[in-house]
N, C-alpha and C positions, 0 to 999 in steps of 0.2 A: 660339318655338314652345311651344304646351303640349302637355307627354309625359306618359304615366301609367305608372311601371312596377309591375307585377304581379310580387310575392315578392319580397321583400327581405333574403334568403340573400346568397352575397359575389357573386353576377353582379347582381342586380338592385338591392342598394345599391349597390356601387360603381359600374354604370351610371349610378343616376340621379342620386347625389350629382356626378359626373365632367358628365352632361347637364348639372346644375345649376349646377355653376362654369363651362359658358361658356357661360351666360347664359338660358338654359332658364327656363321653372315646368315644374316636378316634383313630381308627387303619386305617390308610393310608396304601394304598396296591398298589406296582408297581413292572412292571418285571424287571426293572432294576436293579439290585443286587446292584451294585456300589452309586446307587441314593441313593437308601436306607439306604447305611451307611453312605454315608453325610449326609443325613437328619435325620440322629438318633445322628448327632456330633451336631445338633443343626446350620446348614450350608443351607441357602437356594439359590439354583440354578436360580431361579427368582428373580429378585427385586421390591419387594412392599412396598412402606414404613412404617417399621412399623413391619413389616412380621418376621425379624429374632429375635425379640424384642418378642413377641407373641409367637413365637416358641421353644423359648429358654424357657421360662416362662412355657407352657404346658408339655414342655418334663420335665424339673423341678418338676411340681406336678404331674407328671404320668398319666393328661390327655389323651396324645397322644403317639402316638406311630405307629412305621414304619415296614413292613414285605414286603416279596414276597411271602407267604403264603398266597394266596384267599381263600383257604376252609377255613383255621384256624380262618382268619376273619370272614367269611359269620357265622360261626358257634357262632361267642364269638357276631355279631349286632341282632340289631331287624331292624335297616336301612341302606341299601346298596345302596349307590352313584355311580353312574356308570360316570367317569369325564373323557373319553378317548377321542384321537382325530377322528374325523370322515371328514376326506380328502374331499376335492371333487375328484370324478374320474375321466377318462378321459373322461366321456359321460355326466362331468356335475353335476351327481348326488352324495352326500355324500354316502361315501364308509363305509358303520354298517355292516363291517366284526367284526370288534374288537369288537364295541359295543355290538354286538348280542352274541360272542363267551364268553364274559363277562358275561351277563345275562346267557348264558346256561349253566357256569361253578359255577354262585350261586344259581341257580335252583338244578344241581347237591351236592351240598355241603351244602344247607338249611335245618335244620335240625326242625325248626319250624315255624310257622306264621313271613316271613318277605315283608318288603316292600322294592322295590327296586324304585329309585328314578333314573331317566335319566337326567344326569345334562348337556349330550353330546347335542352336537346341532345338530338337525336330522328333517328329515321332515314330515308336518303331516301325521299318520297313522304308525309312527315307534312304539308307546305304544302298541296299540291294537296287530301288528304284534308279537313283543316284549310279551307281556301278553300270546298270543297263545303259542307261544313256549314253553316262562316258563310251563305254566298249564302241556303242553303235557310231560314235563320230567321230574318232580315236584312229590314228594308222600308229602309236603306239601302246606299250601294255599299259597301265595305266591299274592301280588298286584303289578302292574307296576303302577307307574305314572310318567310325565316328566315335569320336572323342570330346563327347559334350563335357561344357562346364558345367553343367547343372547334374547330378543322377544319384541315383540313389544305391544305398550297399545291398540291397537285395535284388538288386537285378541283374540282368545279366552283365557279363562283360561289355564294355565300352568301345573294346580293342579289337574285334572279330573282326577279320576283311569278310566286303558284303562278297567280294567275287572269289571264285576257287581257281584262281591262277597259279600256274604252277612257281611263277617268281615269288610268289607272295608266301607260299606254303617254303619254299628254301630260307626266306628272311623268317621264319619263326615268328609267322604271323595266329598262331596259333590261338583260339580263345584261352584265356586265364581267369583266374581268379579277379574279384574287380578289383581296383586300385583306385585311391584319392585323384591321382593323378599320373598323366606320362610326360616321360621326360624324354627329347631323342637323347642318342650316345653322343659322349663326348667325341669332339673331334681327335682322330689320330695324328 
């Protein structure tokens, strides 16, 4: 499967370096130009143990790979990670300025059936919101669903697409039980 993630802070590399070691292409996408070329020397800005070891390893077999081109990514996945920070403001509530400008910059650049994945930690009703958007600037179908790093075992699922598209309901997008965490399918 080819994935794209968006922001490369420690959810969206260690996402997509972890997507990449089982067996992924991985294009990591941030605006920081300079990040970018460290992390294509095989140089990570976080410490995870384990992480530059994995990274070195995927930039090696050509699983992964680093840009500040979003369209060019949104264009090359079928899924798009959205790993940005989303602040609290000063009224309290998380700031999905970036998040949402995110989402409306691979809605403009989707050039086929993609799924975008919220891995930003946002509050309920940001998918659905999120989803509306997308559709509204979109001439393809296009699913949200959100898959925070942060949540908790009592709530709901993670995994619910916010839209009722009919592609989305054939991929067994169905709500489930929650889980630690998703993993996409291995490549065939």
């Amino acid at each position: 499967m080819r994935i794209a993630v968006v922001g490369t802070g420690y959810v969206g590399l260690v996402a997509g370096t972890c997507f990449a070691e089982t067996g992924h292409l991985v294009t990591c996408v941030d605006v920081d130009e300079a990040k970018v070329q460290t992390l294509r020397r095989g140089e990570t800005p976080i410490y995870e143990p384990g992480l530059e070891e994995l990274l070195g390893r995927n930039i090696a077999a050509e699983r992964i790979s680093f840009t500040a081109d979003l369209p060019g990514a949104v264009r090359g996945a079928e899924v798009v990670f959205i790993a940005v920070g989303t602040p609290q403001g000063d009224d309290g509530n998380a700031d999905l300025r970036v998040a949402m400008k995110v989402a409306h910059q691979i809605a403009d650049a989707a050039e086929r059936y993609t799924v975008i994945v919220n891995k930003s930690t946002v509050p309920v009703g940001t998918a659905a919101r999120m989803q509306a958007e997308v559709t509204a600037r979109t001439k393809v179908p296009i699913d949200v669903v959100s898959n925070p790093e942060f949540g908790s075992s009592s709530a709901p699922s993670a995994t619910a697409p916010a839209g009722s598209s009919p592609s989305c309901t054939r991929r067994s997008c169905a709500p489930r039980a929650p889980s630690t965490s998703w993993t996409p399918p291995r490549p065939s």
